[in-house]
C-alpha positions as CSV (number, residue, x, y, z in Angstrom):
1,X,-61.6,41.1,106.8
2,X,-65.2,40.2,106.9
3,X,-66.8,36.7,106.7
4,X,-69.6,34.7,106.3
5,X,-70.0,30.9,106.5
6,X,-72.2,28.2,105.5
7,X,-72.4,25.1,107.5
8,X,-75.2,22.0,107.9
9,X,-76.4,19.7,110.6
10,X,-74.5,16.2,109.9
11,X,-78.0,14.9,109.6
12,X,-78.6,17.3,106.4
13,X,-82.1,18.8,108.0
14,X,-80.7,22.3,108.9
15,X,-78.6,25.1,107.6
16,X,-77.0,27.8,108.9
17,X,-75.5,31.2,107.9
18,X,-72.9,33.5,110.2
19,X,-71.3,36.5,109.3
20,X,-69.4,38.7,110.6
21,X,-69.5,42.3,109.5
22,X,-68.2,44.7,111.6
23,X,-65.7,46.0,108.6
24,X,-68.7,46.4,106.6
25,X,-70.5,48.5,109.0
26,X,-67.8,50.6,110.3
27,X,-66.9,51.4,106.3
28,X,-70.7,52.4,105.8
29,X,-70.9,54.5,109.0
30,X,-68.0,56.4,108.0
31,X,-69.0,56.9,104.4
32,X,-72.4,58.0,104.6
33,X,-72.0,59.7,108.6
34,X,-74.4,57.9,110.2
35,X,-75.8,58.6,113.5
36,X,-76.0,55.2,115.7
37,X,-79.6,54.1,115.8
38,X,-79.0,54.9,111.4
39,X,-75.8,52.5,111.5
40,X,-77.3,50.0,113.5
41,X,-80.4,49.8,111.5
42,X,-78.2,49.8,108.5
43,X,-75.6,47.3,109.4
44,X,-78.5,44.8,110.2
45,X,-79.9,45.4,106.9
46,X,-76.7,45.0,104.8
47,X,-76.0,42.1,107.0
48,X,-79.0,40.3,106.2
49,X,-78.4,41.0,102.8
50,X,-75.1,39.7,102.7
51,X,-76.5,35.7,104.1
52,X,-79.7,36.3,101.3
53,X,-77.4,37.1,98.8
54,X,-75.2,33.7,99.4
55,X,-78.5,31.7,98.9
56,X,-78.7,31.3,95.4
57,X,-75.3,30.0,93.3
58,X,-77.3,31.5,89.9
59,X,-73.9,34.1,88.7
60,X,-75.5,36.8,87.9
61,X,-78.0,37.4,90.6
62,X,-78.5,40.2,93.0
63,X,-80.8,40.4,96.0
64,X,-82.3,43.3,97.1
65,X,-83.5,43.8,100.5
66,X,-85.6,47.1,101.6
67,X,-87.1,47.9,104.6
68,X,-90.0,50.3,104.1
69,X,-90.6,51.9,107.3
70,X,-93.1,54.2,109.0
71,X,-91.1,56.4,111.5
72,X,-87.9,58.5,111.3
73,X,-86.3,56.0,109.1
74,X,-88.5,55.3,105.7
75,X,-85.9,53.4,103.5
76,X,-83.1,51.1,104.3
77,X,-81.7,49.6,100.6
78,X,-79.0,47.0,100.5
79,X,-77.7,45.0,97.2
80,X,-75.8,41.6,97.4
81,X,-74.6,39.7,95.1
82,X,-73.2,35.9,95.4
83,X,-69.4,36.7,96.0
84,X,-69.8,38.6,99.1
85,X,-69.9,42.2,97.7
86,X,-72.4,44.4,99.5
87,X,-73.3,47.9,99.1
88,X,-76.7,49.6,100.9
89,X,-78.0,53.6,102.2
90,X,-80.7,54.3,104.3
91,X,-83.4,57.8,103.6
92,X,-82.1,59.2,107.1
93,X,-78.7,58.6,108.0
94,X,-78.8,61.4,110.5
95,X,-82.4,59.5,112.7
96,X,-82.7,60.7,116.1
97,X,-81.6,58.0,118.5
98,X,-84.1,56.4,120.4
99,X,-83.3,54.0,123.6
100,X,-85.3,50.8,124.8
101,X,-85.8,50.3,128.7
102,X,-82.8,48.6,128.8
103,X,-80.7,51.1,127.4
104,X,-80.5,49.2,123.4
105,X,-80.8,51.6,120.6
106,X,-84.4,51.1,119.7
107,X,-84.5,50.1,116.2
108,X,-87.8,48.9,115.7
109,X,-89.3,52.1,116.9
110,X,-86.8,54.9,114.7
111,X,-88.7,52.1,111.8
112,X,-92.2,51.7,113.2
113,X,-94.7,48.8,112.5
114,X,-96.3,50.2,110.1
115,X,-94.2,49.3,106.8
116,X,-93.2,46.4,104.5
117,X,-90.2,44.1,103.5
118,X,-89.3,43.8,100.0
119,X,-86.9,41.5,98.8
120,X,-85.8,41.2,95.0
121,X,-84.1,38.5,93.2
122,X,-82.8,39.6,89.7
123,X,-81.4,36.8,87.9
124,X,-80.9,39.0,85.4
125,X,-83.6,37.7,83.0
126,X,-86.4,40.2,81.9
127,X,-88.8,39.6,85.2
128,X,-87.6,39.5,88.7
129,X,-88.9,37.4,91.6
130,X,-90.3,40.3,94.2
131,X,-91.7,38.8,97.5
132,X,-92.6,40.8,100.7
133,X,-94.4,40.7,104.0
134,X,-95.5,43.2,106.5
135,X,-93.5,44.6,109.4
136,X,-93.9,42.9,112.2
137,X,-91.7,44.6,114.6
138,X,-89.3,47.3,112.5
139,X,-86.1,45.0,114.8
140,X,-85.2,43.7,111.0
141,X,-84.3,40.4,112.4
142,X,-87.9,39.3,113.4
143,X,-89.3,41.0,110.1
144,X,-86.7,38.6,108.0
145,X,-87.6,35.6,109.9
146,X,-91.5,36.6,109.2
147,X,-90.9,37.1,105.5
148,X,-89.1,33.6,105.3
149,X,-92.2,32.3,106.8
150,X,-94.9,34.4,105.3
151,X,-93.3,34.6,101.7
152,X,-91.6,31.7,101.0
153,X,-92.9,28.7,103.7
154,X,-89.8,28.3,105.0
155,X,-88.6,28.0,109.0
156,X,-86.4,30.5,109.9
157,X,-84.2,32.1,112.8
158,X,-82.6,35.2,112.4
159,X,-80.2,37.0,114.7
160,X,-79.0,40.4,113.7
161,X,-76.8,42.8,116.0
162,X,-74.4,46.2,116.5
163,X,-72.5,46.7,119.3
164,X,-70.5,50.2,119.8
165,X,-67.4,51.3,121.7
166,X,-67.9,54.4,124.7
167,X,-66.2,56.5,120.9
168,X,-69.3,55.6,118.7
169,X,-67.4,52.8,116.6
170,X,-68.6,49.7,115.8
171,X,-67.3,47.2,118.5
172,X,-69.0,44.2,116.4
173,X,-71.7,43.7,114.3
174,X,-73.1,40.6,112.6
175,X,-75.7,37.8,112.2
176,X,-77.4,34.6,111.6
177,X,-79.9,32.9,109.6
178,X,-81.0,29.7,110.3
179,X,-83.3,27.3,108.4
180,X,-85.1,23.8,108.6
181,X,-84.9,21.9,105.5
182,X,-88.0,19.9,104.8
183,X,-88.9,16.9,106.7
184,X,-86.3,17.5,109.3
185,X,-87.4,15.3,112.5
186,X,-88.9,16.2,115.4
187,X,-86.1,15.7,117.7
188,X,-84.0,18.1,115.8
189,X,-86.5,21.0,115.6
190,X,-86.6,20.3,119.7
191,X,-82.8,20.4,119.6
192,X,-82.5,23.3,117.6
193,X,-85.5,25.3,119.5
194,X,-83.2,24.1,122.8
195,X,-79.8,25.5,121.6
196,X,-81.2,28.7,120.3
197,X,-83.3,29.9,122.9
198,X,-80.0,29.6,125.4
199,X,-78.0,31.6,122.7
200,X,-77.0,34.5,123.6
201,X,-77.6,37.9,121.6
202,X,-75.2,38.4,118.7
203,X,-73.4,40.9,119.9
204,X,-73.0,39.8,123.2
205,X,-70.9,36.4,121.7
206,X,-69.1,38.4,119.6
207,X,-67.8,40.6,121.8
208,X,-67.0,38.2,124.4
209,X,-64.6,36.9,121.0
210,X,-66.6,34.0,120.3
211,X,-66.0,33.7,116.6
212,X,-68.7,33.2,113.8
213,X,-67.4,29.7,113.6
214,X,-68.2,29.2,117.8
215,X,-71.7,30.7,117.1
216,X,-72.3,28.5,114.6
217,X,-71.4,25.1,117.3
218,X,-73.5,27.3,119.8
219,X,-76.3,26.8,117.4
220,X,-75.6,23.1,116.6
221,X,-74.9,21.5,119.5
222,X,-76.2,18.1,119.7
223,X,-76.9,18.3,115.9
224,X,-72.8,18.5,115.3
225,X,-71.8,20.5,112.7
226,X,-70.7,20.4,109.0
227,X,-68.6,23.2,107.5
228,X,-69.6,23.9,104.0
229,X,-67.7,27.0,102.6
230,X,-66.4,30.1,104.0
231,X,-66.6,33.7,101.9
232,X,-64.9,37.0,102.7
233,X,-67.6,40.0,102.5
234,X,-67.1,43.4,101.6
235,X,-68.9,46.8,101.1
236,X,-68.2,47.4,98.1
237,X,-70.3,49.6,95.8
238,X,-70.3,48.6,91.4
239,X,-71.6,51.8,90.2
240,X,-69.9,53.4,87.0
241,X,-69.6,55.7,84.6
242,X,-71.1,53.6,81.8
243,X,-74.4,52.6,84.3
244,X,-75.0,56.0,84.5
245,X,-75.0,56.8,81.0
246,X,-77.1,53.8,80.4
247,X,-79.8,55.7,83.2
248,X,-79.5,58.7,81.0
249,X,-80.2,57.3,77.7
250,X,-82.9,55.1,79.6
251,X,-84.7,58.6,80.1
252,X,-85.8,59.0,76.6
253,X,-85.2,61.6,73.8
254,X,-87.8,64.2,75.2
255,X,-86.5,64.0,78.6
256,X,-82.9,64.4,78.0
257,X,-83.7,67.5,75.7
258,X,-85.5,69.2,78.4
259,X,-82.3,68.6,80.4
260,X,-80.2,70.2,77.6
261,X,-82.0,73.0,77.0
262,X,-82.7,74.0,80.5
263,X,-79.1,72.9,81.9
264,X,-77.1,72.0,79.5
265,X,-75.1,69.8,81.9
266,X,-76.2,66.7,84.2
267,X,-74.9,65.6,87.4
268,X,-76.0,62.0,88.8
269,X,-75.0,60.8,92.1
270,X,-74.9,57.0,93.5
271,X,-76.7,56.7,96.6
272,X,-74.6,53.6,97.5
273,X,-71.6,55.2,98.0
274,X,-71.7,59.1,97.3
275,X,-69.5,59.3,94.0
276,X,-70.8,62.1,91.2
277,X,-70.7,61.6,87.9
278,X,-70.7,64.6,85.8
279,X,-71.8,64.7,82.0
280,X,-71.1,68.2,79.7
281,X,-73.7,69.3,77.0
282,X,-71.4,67.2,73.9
283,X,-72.4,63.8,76.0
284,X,-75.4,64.8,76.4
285,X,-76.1,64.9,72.8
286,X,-74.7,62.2,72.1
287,X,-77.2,60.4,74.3
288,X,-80.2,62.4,72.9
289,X,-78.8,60.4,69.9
290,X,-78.5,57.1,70.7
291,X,-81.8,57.3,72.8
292,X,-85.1,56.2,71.4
């Protein structure tokens, strides 16, 4: 099963989050048929979103995270919620795949510079927090650790990676964020700047089987290391039959009788996770009539 951790500096000035979410990716690779420059760009999203998401301890939040692109991928939409549970889908799951110098799936290019990061906090009062930031690369990882620092004036690392097998399955995936709390000290930002520019790439610790909790020393040392809590993460999606009647009384009277008289029939299906819901002409009425 998928993980994430929390941990801390034992000097309280930094925090950590690393998660590993191959599971995760390999689940949403199979169930929307992703080519690998779609999963990879996909699996760094709902990775991100996963260590956002355990940010806030407030019940009933959700974070949203899109990435608004410019190239062959437009959209990349991932929901998390505080107990792990992840669900996302990106506009082309099919994207051409593109290849860096070095032979790395080039991410940042099938997104292009030109676009914005949106991230949404529902606490599940009437108004929403929505920050963003521009794109400043399309990697995901460097456009995170911009919006941290753009958006909400705080320090941030972020490591985000995919690896795949010769078959085209997901030999690891995962990630890190990692922030300095205010007033930490000058020697521990030198420390910190030390460890993680001699860290490797994500997926090159994790598949030579360094676990998230061995990234997380790699990332501390000298500043030791304070395990807070440990979560299990899945991609999971919450849509149901009652949400989607809510979206069809949401419509309105005049709307759902255009869709009666023309169809007599509706069909909705969830993005997250490809399940149709189908409603006859008798519900639909029965929404016309308990719409406003």
């Amino acid at each position: 099963m998928d993980k994430l951790i929390t941990a801390m500096s034992e000097n309280r000035e930094v925090r950590v989050y690393v998660a590993n979410t191959t599971n995760m990716i390999n689940d949403a690779r199979d169930l929307h048929d992703l080519s690998p420059i779609s999963t990879s760009a996909l699996g760094r999203t709902i990775t991100a979103a996963a260590m956002m998401g355990m940010m806030s301890k407030i019940e009933k939040e959700k974070l949203t995270l899109q990435i608004k692109g410019s190239s062959d991928i437009k959209m990349i939409i991932a929901v998390a919620d505080i107990y792990g549970n992840v669900k996302g889908y990106i506009s082309n799951p099919l994207a051409e795949n593109r290849f860096t110098e070095d032979g790395r799936l080039a991410v940042g290019e099938a997104i292009g510079k030109e676009g914005r990061l949106v991230v949404i906090r529902d606490y599940g009062m009437k108004e929403p927090f929505i920050g963003q930031s521009e794109l400043v690369s399309g990697e995901i990882a460097e456009d995170i650790a911009n919006y941290f620092a753009k958006s909400e004036q705080q320090p941030t690392a972020v490591g985000l990676g995919v690896s795949f097998d010769s078959t085209g399955v997901v030999k690891s995936g995962g990630g890190f964020i990692v922030q300095l709390l205010p007033e930490a000290s000058e020697a521990t930002i030198e420390q910190l700047e030390s460890n993680l520019n001699k860290l490797h790439s994500v997926t090159q610790m994790m598949d030579e089987g360094l676990t998230i909790n061995q990234i997380a020393g790699q990332i501390f040392a000298g500043l030791g290391l304070e395990e807070l809590e440990q979560y299990p993460l899945n991609f999971k999606c919450d849509c149901s039959e009652s949400k989607m009647e809510d979206a069809l009384i949401s419509l309105g009277r005049t709307e759902l009788r255009a869709i009666i008289d023309e169809d007599g029939k509706a069909e909705l299906k969830c993005h997250f996770c490809n399940k149709t819901y189908e409603f006859d002409k008798a519900k639909l009425e029965a929404f016309y009539n308990a719409a406003k």
